[in-house]
C-alpha positions as CSV (number, residue, x, y, z in Angstrom):
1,X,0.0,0.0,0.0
2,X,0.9,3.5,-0.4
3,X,3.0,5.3,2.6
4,X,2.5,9.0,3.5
5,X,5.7,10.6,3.5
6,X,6.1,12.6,7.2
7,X,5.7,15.6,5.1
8,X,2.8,15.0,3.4
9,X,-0.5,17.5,3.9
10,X,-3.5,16.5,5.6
11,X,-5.8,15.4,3.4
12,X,-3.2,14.7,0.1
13,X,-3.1,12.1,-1.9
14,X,-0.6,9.4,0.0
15,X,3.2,9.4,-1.9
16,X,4.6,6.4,-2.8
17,X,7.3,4.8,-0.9
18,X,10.3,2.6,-1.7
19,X,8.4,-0.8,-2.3
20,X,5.8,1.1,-4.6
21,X,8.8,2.2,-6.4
22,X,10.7,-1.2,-6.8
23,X,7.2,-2.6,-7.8
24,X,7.6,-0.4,-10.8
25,X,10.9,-1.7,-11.6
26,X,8.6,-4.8,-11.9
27,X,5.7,-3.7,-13.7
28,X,8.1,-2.2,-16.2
29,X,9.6,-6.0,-17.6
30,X,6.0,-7.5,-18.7
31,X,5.4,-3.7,-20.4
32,X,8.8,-3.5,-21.6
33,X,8.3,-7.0,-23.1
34,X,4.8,-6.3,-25.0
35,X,6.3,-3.8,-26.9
36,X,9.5,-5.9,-27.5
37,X,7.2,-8.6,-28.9
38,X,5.5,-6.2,-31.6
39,X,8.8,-4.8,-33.1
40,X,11.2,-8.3,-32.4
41,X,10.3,-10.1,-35.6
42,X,11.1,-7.0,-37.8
43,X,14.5,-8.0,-37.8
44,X,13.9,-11.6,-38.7
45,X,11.4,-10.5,-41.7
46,X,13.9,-11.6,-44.4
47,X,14.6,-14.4,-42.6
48,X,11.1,-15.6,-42.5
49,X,10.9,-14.8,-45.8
50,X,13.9,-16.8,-47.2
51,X,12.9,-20.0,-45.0
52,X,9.1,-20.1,-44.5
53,X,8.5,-18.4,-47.8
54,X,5.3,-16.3,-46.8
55,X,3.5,-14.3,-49.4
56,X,3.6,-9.9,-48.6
57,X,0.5,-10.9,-46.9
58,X,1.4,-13.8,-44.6
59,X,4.3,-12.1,-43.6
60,X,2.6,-9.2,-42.5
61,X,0.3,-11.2,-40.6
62,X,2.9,-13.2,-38.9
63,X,4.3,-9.8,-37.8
64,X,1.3,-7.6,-36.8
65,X,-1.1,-10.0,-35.7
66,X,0.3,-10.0,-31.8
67,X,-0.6,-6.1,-31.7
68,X,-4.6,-6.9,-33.1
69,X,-5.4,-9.7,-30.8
70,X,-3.6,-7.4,-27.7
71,X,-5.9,-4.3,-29.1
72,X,-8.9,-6.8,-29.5
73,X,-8.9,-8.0,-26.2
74,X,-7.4,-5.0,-23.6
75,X,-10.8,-4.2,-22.3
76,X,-12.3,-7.5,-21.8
77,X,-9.1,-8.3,-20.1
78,X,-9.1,-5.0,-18.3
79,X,-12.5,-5.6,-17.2
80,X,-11.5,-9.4,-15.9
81,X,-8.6,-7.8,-14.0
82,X,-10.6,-5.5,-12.0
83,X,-12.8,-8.8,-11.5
84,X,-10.7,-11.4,-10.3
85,X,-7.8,-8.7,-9.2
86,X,-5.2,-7.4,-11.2
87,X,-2.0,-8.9,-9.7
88,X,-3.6,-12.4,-10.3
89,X,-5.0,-11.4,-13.9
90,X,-1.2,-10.3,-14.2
91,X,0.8,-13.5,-12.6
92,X,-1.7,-16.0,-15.4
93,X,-1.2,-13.5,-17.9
94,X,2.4,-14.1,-17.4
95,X,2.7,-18.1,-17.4
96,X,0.4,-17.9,-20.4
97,X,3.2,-15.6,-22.0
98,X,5.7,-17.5,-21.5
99,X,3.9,-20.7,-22.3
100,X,3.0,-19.2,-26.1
101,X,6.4,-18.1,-26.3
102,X,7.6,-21.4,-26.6
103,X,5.0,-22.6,-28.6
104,X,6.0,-19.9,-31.3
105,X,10.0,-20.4,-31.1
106,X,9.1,-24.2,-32.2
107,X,6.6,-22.9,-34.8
108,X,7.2,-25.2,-38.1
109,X,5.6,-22.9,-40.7
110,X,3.5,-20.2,-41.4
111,X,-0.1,-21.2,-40.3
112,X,1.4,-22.5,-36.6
113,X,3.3,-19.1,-36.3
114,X,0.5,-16.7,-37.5
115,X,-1.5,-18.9,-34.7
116,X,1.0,-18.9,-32.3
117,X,1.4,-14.9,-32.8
118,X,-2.5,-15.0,-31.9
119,X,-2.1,-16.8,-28.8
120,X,0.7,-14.3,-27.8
121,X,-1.5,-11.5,-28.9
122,X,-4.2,-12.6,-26.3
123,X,-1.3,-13.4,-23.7
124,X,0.1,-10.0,-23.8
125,X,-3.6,-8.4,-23.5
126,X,-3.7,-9.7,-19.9
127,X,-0.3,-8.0,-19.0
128,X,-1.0,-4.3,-20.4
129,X,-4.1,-3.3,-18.5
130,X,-2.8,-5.0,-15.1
131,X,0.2,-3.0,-14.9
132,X,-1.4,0.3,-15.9
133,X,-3.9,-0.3,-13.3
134,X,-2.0,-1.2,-10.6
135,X,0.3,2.0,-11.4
136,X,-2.8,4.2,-11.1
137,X,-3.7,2.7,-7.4
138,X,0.1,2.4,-6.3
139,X,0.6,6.3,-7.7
140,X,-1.7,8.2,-5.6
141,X,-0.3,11.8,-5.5
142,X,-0.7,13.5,-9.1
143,X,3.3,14.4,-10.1
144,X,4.3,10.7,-8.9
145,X,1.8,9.8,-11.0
146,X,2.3,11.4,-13.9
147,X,6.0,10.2,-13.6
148,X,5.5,6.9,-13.1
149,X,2.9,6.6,-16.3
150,X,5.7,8.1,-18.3
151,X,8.2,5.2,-17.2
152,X,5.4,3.1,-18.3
153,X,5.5,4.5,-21.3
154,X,8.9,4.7,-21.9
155,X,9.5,1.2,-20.8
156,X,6.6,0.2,-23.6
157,X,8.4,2.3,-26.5
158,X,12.1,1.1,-25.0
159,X,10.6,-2.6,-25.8
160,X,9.6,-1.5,-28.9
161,X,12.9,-0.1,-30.1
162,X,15.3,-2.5,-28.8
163,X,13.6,-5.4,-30.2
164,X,15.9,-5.7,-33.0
165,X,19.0,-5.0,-31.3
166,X,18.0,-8.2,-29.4
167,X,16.3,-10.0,-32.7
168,X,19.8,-9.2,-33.8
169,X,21.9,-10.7,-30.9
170,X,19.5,-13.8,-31.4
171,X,19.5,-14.1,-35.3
172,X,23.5,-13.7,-35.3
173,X,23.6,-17.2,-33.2
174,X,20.3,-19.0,-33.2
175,X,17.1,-19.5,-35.3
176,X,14.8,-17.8,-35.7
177,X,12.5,-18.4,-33.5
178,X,14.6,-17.9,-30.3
179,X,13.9,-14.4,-30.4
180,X,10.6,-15.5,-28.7
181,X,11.7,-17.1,-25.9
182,X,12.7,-14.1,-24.2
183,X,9.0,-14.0,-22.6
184,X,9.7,-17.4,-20.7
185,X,12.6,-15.8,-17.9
186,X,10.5,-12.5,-17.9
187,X,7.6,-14.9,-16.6
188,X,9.2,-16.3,-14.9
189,X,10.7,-13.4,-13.0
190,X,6.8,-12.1,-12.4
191,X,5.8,-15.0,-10.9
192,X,8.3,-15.0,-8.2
193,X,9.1,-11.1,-7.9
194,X,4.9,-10.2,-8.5
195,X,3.3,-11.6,-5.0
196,X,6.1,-10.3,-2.9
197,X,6.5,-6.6,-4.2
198,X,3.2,-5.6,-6.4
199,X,-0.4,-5.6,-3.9
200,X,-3.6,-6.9,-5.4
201,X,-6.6,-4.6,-6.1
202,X,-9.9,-5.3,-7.1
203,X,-12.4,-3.2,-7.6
204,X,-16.1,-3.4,-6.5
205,X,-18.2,-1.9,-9.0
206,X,-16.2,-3.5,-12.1
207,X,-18.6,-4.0,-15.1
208,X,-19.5,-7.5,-16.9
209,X,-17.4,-9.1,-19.3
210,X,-18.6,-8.5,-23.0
211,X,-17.1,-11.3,-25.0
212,X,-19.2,-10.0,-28.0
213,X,-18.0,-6.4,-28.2
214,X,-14.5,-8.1,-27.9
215,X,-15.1,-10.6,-30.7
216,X,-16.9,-7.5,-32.8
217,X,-13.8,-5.1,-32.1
218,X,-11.2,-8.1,-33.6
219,X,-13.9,-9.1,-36.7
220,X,-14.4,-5.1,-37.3
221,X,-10.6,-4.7,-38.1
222,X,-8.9,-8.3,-39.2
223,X,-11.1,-8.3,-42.4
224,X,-10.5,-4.8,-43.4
225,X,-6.1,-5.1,-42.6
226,X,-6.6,-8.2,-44.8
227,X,-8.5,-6.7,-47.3
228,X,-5.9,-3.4,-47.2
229,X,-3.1,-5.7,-48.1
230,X,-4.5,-8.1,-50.8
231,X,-5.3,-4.5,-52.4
232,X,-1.6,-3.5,-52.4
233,X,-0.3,-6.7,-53.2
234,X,-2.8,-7.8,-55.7
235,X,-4.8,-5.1,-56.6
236,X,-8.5,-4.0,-56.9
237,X,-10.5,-7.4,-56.3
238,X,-13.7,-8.5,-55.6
239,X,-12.7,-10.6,-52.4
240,X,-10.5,-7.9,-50.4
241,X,-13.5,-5.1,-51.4
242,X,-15.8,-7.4,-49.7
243,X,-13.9,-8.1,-47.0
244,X,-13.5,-4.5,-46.3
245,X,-16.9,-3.7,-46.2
246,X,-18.1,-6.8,-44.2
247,X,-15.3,-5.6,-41.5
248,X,-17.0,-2.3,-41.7
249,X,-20.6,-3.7,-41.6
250,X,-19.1,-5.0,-38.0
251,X,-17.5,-2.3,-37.0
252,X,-21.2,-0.3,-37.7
253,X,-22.6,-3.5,-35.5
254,X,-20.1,-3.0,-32.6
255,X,-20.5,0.6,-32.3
256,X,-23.7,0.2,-31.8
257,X,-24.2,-1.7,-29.1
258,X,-21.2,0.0,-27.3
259,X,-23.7,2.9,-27.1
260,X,-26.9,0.7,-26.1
261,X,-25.0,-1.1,-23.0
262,X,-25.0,0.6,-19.6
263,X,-21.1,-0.6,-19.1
264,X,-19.5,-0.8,-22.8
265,X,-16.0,-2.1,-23.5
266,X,-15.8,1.4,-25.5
267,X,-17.1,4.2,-23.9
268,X,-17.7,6.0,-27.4
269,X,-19.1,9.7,-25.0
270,X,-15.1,9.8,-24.4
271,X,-14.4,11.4,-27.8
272,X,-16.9,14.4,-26.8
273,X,-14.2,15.9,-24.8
274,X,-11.6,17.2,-27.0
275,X,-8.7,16.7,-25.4
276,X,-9.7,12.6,-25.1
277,X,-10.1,12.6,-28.4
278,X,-7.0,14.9,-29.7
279,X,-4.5,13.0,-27.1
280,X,-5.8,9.4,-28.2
281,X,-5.4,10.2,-31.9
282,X,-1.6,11.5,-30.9
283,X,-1.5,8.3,-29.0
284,X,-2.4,5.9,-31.9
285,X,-1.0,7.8,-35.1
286,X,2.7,8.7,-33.0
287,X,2.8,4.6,-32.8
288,X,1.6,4.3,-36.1
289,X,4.2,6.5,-37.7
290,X,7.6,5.3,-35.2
291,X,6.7,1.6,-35.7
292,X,5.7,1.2,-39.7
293,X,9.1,3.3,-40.0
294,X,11.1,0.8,-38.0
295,X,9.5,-2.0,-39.5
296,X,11.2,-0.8,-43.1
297,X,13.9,1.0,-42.3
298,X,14.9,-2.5,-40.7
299,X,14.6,-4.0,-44.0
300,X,16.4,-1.1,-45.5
301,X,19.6,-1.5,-43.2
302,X,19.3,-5.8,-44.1
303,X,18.2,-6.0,-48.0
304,X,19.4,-2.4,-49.2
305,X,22.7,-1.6,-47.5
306,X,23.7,-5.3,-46.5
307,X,24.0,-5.2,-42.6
308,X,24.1,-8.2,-41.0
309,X,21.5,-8.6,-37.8
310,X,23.2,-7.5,-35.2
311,X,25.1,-4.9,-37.2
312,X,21.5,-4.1,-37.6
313,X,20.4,-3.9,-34.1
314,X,23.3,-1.7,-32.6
315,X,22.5,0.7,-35.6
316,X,19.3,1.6,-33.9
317,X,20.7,2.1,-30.7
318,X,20.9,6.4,-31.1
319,X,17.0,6.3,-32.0
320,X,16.3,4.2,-28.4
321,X,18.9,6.6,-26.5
322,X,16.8,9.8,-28.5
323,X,13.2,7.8,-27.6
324,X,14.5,7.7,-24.0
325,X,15.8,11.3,-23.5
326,X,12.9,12.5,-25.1
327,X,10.6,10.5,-22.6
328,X,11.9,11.4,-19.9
329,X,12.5,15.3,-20.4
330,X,8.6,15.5,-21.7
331,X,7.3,14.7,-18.2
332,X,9.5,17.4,-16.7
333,X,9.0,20.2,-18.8
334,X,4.8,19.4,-18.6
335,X,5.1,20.5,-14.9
336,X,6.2,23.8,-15.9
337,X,4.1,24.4,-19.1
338,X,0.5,22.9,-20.7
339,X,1.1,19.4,-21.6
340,X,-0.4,20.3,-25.2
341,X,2.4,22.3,-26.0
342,X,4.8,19.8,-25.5
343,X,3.0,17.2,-27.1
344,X,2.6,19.4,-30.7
345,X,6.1,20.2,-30.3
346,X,7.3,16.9,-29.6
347,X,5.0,15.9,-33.3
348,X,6.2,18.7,-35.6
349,X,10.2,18.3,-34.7
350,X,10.0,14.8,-35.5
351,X,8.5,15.9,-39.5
352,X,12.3,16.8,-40.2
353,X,13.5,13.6,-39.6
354,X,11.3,12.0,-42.0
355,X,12.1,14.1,-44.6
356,X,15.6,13.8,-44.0
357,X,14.8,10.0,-44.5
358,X,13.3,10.6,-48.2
359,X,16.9,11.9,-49.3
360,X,18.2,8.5,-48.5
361,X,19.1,6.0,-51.2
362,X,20.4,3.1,-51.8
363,X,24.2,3.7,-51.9
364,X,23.9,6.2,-49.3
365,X,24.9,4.5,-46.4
366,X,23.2,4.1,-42.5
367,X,24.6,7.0,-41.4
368,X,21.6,9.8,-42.9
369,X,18.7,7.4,-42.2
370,X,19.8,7.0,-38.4
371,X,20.1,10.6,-37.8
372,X,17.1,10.8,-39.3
373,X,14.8,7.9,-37.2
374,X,16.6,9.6,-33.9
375,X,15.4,13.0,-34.7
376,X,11.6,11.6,-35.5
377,X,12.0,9.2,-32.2
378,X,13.1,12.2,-29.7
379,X,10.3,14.1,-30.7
380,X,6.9,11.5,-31.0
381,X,8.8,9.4,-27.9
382,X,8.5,12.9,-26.1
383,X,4.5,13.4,-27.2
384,X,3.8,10.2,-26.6
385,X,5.4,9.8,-22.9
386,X,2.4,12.6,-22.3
387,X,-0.5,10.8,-24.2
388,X,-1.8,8.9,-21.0
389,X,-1.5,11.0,-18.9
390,X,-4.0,13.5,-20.4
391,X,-6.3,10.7,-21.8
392,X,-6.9,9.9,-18.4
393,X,-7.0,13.5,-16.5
394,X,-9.3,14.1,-19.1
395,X,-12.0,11.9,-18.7
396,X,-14.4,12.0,-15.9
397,X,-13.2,10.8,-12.6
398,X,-15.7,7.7,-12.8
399,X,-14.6,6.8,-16.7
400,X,-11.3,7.1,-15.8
401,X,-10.2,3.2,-16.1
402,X,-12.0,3.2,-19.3
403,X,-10.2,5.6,-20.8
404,X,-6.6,3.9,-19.8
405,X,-8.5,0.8,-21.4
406,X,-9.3,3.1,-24.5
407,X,-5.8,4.5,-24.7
408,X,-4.0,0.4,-24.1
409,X,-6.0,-0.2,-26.7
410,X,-5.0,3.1,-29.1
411,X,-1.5,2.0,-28.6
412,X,-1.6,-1.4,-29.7
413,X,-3.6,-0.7,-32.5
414,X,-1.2,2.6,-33.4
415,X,1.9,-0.1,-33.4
416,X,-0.2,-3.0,-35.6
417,X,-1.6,-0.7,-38.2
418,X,1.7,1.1,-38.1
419,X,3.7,-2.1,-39.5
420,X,0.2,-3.3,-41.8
421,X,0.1,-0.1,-43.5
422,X,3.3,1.1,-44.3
423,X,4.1,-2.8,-45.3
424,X,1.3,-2.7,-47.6
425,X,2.4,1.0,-49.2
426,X,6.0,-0.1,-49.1
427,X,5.1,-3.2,-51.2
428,X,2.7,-1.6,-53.5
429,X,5.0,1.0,-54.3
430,X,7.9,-1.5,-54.6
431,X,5.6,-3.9,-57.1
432,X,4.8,-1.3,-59.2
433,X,8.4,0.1,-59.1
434,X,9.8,-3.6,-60.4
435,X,6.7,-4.0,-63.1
436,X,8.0,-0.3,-64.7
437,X,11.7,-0.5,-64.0
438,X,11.7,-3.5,-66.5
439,X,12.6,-6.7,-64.5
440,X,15.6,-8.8,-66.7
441,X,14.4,-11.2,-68.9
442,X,15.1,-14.8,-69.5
443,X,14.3,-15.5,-65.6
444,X,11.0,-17.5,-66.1
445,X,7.6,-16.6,-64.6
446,X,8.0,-18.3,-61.2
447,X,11.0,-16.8,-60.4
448,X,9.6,-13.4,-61.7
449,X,7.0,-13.6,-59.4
450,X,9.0,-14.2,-56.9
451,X,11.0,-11.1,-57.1
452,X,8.3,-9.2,-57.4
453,X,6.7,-10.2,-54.4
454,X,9.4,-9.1,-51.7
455,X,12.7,-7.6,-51.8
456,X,14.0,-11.1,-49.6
457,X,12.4,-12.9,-52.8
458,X,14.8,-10.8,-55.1
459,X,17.2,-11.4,-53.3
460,X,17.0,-15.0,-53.2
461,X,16.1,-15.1,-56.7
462,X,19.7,-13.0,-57.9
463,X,21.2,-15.7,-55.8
464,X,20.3,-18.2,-58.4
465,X,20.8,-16.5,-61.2
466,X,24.4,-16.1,-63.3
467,X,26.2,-12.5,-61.5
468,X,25.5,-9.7,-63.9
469,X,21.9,-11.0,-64.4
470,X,21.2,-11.2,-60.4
471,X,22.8,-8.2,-59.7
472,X,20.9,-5.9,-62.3
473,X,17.5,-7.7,-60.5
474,X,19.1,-6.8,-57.0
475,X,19.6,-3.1,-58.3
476,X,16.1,-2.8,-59.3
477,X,14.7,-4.4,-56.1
478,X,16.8,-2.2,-54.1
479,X,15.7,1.2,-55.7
480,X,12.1,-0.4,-55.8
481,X,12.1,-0.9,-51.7
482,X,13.9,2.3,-51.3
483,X,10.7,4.4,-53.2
484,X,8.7,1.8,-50.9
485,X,10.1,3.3,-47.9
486,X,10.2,7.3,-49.1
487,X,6.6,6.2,-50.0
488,X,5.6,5.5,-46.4
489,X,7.9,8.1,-44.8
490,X,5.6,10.6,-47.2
491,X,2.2,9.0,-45.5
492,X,4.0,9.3,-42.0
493,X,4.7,13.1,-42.7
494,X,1.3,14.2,-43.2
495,X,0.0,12.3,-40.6
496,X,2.5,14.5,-37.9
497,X,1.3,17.4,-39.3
498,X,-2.6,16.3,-39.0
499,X,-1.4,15.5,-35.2
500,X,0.2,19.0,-34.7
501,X,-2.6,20.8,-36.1
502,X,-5.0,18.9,-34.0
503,X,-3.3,19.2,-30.9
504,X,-2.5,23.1,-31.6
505,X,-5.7,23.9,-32.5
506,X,-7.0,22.3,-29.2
507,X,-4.6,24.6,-27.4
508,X,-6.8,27.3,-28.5
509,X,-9.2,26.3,-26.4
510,X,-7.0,26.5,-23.9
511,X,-6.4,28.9,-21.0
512,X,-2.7,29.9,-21.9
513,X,-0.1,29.0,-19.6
514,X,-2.4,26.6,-17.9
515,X,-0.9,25.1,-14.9
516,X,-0.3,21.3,-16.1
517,X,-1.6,19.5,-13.2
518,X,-4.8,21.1,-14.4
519,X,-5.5,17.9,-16.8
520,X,-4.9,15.7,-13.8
521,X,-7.9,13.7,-12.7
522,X,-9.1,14.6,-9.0
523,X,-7.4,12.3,-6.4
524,X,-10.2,9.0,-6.7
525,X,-10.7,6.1,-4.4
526,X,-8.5,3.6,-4.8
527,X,-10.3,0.1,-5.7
528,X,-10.3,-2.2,-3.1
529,X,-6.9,-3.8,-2.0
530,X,-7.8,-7.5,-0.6
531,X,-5.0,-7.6,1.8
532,X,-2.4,-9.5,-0.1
């Protein structure tokens, strides 16, 4: 439980102590590992593609189906945890991490990893909400708070970006699936470290479980991802248009009854407060725009300039130290200024970076596309480490785990459709590149088709062919994925700009110079500890 310090005013929220403090050294493993998880198989992308031989579209499943099942299934999860207490809903959550781990490090081929991904997905949904909870009812006084939540997020986004400096470290010595095991010791860890250090909470008044609105929220956005990417790969169809508009037709469904149920998984009256909505979006699209760009400029270090894994990895290693710096500095400068400002900031100094990453080419080297990833990680890293924060102190006092649930669930989603979209622009753009650039002749159709399908199939393909033949299809292949990824940079441009103009036109509204702790939510009652 939380201690009063002998300072503390009568009547102020209780500070936490030391053990609240080592229990967020604990809390930040499972959060640092769900974000290692989305971003770990980026690095092993042409190695799945060389020895599983996915299509575009497999591949993209195998990689960003974790973050849609996690999205899908936050709330309901949420919802359990407040149920059955969020320290147990945490401790299961971790042995079934672990357990699917394992299960996708023996994977044998494509359908048993895009399943075992899904299990992982659902795993990792259980850890997310419990630590973010248990923060808010460990953090009782407002700056703590608001420091701790930007650990959280930091420890979230530092999983994210380190993921293939460890995919690397694995991949150099191992298969590739070993760079899933890492969840069985970080289980591990939780289920000894977890009853001694973390205290359970449960809360009273916690709504019913909805299994429908969960299955709605996964069957409103699997069919129209699918149908995205058979578009790009494939083209206009009849199968992926339908798709889409089914998955919409469900999504129509699911809002729905969200707004019919007395206790919804998505409390859809959020978005009528501005700043919800504004800080969400920011939320979602920052992820959206940092992830899809690691996912290819990954790809770009591997297939373009010829890095080996690990060289890979450590390569990345300035944009975690600028994501981190910029984390950390955004909570401190928000107690002197309007969160809001910082946040817009934070979005509109990371634009340069991504234009600096359009100049790159493929003979250019790693040096101009890390500067520029660092420069676009300090600053969304810094709006980001502010994002829950305000989506929190701005909902009512009573909606206030919701809206954590709503912004979990923005998060994943940012990070899934961040890799599923700029995939599917990146390979559009690099198809189309290869059908104009005239691919060399006398290479049959199958082998064609290959190369046109993924730069890894190109580059396996040149590997069979005679020298001067493979390496005028490498050439091509490599200028082709380099439009790919100038392409997405492009898309991830104008969506900072849309998230700087949002977020400064919602300053408007704004008293200026408001005091930060303004868009803290009032000190609430804490749910109800059971004693362990």
């Amino acid at each position: 439980m939380a201690q009063r310090t002998s300072g503390a005013r009568a009547g102020a929220p209780a500070r936490a102590g030391r053990r609240e403090w080592t229990g967020l050294a604990v809390l930040a493993l499972p959060t640092m590992l769900i974000g290692l998880d989305m971003t770990v198989l980026h690095l092993a992308a042409p190695y799945l593609s060389e020895r599983l031989h996915p299509s575009t579209a497999e591949l993209l499943w195998i990689i960003d189906i974790y973050g849609f099942m996690v999205a899908g299934f936050l709330a309901t999860m949420g919802t359990l945890g407040d149920r059955i207490g969020r320290r147990r809903l945490l401790l299961s959550g971790a042995a079934a991490f672990a357990a699917a781990s394992l299960l996708a490090a023996c994977s044998s081929g494509v359908a048993m990893l895009i399943v075992s991904r899904a299990l992982l997905g659902v795993a990792g949904a259980t850890l997310m909400p419990s630590t973010l909870s248990l923060i808010s009812n460990m953090f009782r006084d407002p700056r703590q708070r608001r420091l701790a939540v930007a650990v959280w997020m930091t420890n979230f986004s530092i999983g994210g970006m380190i993921g293939p400096l460890i995919g690397g470290l694995f991949l150099e010595h191992f298969w590739y699936g070993s760079v899933f095991l890492l969840g069985v010791p970080v289980g591990i860890v939780l289920l000894i470290a977890g009853p001694l250090l973390l205290p359970e909470f449960r809360d009273p008044r916690a709504g019913r479980l909805d299994p429908l609105s969960a299955a709605l929220s996964i069957a409103t956005v699997l069919p129209v991802v699918y149908g995205f990417k058979q578009i790009a790969q494939h083209g206009l169809r009849a199968l992926p248009l339908l798709s889409m508009v089914a998955g919409l037709c469900l999504g129509a469904v699911f809002v729905r009854r969200q707004l019919r149920l007395a206790d919804p998984m998505l409390d859809l009256r959020l978005f009528s407060r501005p700043a919800f909505g504004v800080s969400l979006a920011g939320l979602t699209l920052g992820l959206f725009a940092v992830t899809g760009t690691q996912f290819l400029l990954l790809q770009y270090f591997q297939l373009v300039l010829g890095l080996s894994p690990l060289a890979t990895g450590l390569w990345t290693l300035p944009a975690v130290a600028a994501g981190v710096v910029g984390a950390l500095l955004a909570p401190l400068a928000a107690n002197r200024t309007n969160p809001l400002w910082i946040m817009s900031g934070g979005f509109l100094l990371s634009v340069p970076g991504l234009v600096l990453l359009t100049r790159t080419g493929t003979a250019s080297g790693p040096v101009p596309a890390v500067v520029a990833f660092a420069i676009a990680s300090f600053g969304i890293q810094a709006a980001l480490a502010l994002t829950n924060d305000v989506i929190i102190g701005s909902a009512p006092p009573e909606r206030a785990g919701n809206a954590s649930g709503v912004g979990e669930t923005g998060a994943n989603l940012g990070e899934a459709l961040g890799v599923a979209v700029a995939g599917s622009v990146a390979a559009a753009v690099y198809r189309a590149t290869m059908d104009g650039g005239g691919l060399p002749g006398r290479i049959g159709p199958d082998l064609t088709e290959a190369a046109r399908a993924t730069l890894g199939g190109a580059a396996e393909v040149a590997g069979r062919l005679p020298e001067r033949l493979g390496d005028e299809l490498l050439t091509l292949a490599r200028r082709a994925f380099t439009d790919g990824l100038h392409a997405a940079a492009l898309l991830n441009i104008g969506v900072l700009l849309a998230l700087t103009a949002a977020h400064l036109t919602l300053l408007r509204h704004e008293t200026a110079h408001r005091d930060a702790s303004e868009l803290d939510p009032e000190p609430r009652e804490a749910a109800v500890p059971d004693g362990r």
